[in-house]
C-alpha positions, 0 to 999 in steps of 0.5 A, spaced: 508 116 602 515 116 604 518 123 606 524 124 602 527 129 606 526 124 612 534 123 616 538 117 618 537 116 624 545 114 627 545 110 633 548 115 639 555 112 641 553 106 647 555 110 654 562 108 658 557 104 663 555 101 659 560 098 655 565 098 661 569 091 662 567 085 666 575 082 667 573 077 672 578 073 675 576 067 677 573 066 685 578 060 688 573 054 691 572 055 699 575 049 703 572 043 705 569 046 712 565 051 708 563 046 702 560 042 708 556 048 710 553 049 704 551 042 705 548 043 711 544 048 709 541 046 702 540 039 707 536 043 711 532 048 706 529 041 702 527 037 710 524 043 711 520 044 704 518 037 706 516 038 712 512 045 710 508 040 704 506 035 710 504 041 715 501 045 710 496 038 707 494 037 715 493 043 715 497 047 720 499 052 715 493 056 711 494 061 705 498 060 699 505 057 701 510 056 695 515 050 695 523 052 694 525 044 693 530 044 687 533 051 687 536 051 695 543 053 691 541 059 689 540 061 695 545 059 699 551 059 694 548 068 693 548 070 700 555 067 701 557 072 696 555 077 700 556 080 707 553 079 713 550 087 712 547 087 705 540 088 705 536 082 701 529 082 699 525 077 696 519 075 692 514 070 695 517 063 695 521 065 700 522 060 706 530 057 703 532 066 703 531 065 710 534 059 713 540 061 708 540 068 711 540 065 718 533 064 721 531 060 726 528 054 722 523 054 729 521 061 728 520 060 720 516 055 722 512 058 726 510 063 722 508 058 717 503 056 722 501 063 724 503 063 731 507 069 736 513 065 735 514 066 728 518 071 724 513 077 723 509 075 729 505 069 725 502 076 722 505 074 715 505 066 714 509 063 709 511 069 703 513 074 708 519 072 712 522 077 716 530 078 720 532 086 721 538 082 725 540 079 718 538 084 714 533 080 710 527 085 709 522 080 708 518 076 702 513 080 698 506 077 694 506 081 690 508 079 683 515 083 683 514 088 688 520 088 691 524 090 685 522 098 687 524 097 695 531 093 692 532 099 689 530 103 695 535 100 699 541 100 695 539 107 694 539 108 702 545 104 703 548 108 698 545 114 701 548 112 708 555 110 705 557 117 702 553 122 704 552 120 711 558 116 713 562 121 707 565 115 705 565 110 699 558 106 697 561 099 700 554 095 700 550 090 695 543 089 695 540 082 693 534 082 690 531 076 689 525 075 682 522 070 679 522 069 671 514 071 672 516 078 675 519 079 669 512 082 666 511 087 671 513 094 669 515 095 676 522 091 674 523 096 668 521 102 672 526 100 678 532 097 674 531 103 669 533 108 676 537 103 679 542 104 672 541 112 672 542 113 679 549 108 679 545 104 685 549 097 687 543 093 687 543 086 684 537 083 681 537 076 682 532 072 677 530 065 679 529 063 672 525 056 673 522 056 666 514 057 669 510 063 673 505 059 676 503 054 671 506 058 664 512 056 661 518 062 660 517 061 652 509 063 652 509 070 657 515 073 656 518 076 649 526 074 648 525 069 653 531 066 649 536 072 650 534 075 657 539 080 657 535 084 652 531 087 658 537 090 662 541 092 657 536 097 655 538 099 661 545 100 660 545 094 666 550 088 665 547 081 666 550 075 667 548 067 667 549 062 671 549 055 673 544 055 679 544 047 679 552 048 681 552 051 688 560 052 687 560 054 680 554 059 682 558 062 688 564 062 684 560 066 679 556 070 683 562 073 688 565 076 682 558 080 680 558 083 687 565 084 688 564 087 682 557 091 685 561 094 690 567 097 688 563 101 682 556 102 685 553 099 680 546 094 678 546 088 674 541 083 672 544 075 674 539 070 671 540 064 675 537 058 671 534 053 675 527 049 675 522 047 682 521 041 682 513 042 686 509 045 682 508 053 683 504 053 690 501 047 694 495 047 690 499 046 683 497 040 680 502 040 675 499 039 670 503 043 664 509 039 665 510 032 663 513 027 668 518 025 665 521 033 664 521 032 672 524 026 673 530 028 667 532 035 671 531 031 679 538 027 676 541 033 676 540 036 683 544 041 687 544 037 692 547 030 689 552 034 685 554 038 691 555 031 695 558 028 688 563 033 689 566 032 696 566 025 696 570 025 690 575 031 692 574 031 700 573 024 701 568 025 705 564 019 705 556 017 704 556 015 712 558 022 713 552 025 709 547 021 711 548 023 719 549 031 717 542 029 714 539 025 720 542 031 724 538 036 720 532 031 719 532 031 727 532 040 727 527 041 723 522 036 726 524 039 733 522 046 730 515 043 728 514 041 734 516 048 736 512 052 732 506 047 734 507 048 742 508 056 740 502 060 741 496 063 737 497 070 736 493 075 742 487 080 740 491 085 742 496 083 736 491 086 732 493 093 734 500 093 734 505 094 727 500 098 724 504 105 726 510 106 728 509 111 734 503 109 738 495 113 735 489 111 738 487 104 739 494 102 735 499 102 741 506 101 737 510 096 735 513 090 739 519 086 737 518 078 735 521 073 740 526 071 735 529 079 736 528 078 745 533 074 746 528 067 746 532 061 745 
């Protein structure tokens, strides 16, 4: 039975934030020097990957442990958008953030192996890397999880900037996801204050095409049109080529720029694909070989490399010694963390509590935070 004396219902008028104009100017393309930076870096996040997989199949690393190989420049072209100060969080897939931010491949590495060395101690193994002196607030393992605590640091950034420094809010959060978080109502309940309290947080999806061994089509509704999820937000969204290190960065340093000066959130989906499978013990068996093999041809590595011979002349001979140097650090880093001890039984009394209480005796700082060379 319909009700005639039912009322159209008329949309109200869309808010001024949310139609707010993104005129982008086009971001120049750094120099040769820091093209070749970002080379190097990507360089060494694959070498290590590859070091990781053979640690982790002798077994010096144990637990779950998630492959980056393949989408190096996500990381690397993202948090060169940004300052050194901005916060980053992570999800669990987290060792290339890591380097990128600056860490120490030998302490990353010996957090792998679960050894004192390591970035958190050896406490958190391959999805929690940690750097307070770079500003990286660790990887998370649960599945979008770190989606709330971005939002709290933009907040806290925030909070800090205008209130506490009576100033202007003058930072960005990265917040780092992958396409299966994108199902978890956490992401919805954080993006949903981020957008009603003006917070400068930058939710980074990675969007690989599978959570764990699921294609993007199969668990996530209007996988064709993901801005649908941020715009009922009222939370921009942007697409970009996350193979193309310069196009990436180019892109992304608008977006953040962009964050800054109007203390907003945004949703940027980063379209790229993992080689590996979506941890060690992944047999890949959901996708087909000949699927892999046509997007390796495409890789951010080769591209990035194409693209300083043809408009730098920087020779094949001067990309093959960048990798054996870095082939060479991460092999000294192994052999690092190999030698760096396991932690004592007193470590199982400290970085419980902050403040000293009963048998748990404070915190005490990792050897990468002490000055240890």
């Amino acid at each position: 039975m319909t009700n005639s004396s039912a009322k159209t219902v008329v949309p109200s008028e869309p808010s001024q934030k949310t139609e707010a104009k993104l005129n982008f100017s086009k971001v120049p393309i750094p120099e040769k020097g820091v093209l070749l930076g970002w080379l190097r870096q990507m360089l060494l996040i694959r070498e290590f990957e590859v070091r990781t997989m053979q640690a982790y199949q002798n077994r010096l690393i144990g637990g779950f442990c998630h492959i980056y190989i393949g989408q190096e420049a996500i990381a690397v072209g993202s948090i060169a958008a940004v300052n050194d100060d901005d916060p980053v969080v992570l999800a669990y897939r987290d060792h290339g953030h890591a380097l990128a931010r600056g860490m120490d491949p030998k302490h990353c590495m010996a957090e792998m192996f679960g050894r004192i060395g390591g970035c958190a101690k050896g406490k958190g193994g391959s999805m929690h890397m940690f750097d307070a002196e770079h500003f990286l607030y660790g990887g998370h393992g649960i599945v979008g999880a770190q989606t709330p605590l971005g939002t709290g640091l933009a907040f806290a950034t925030k909070y800090e900037d205008e209130i506490i420094n009576d100033g202007k809010s003058n930072h960005v959060t990265l917040c780092y996801l992958g396409d299966g978080a994108l199902n978890q109502g956490c992401f919805y309940e954080a993006m949903n204050l981020a957008s009603l309290q003006d917070l400068p947080v930058i939710f980074v999806l990675e969007n690989n095409r599978y959570s764990m061994g699921t294609s993007i089509e199969r668990g996530t509704s209007m996988a064709h049109d993901l801005r649908v999820k941020s715009e009922a937000h009222g939370i921009h969204h942007a697409i970009v080529d996350g193979k193309n290190v310069i196009n990436l960065y180019q892109d992304f340093k608008s977006i953040a720029d962009w964050c800054r000066e109007e203390s907003r959130p945004f949703f940027v989906e980063a379209q790229t694909y993992r080689y590996k499978g979506h941890s060690m013990s992944d047999p890949r068996k959901y996708r087909t070989k000949d699927e892999e093999s046509n997007e390796e041809h495409n890789d951010c590595i080769g591209s990035l490399s194409a693209y300083l011979r043809e408009e730098h002349d920087v020779t094949e001979d001067a990309v093959k010694q960048m990798s054996r140097q870095v082939k060479s650090q991460v092999k000294q880093a192994v052999e690092w963390a190999k030698n760096s001890p396991e932690p004592p039984i007193e470590e199982l009394y400290t970085d419980v509590y902050t403040d000293h209480w009963g048998p748990y005796t404070g915190t005490s700082k990792p050897e990468m935070l002490e000055g240890d060379a």
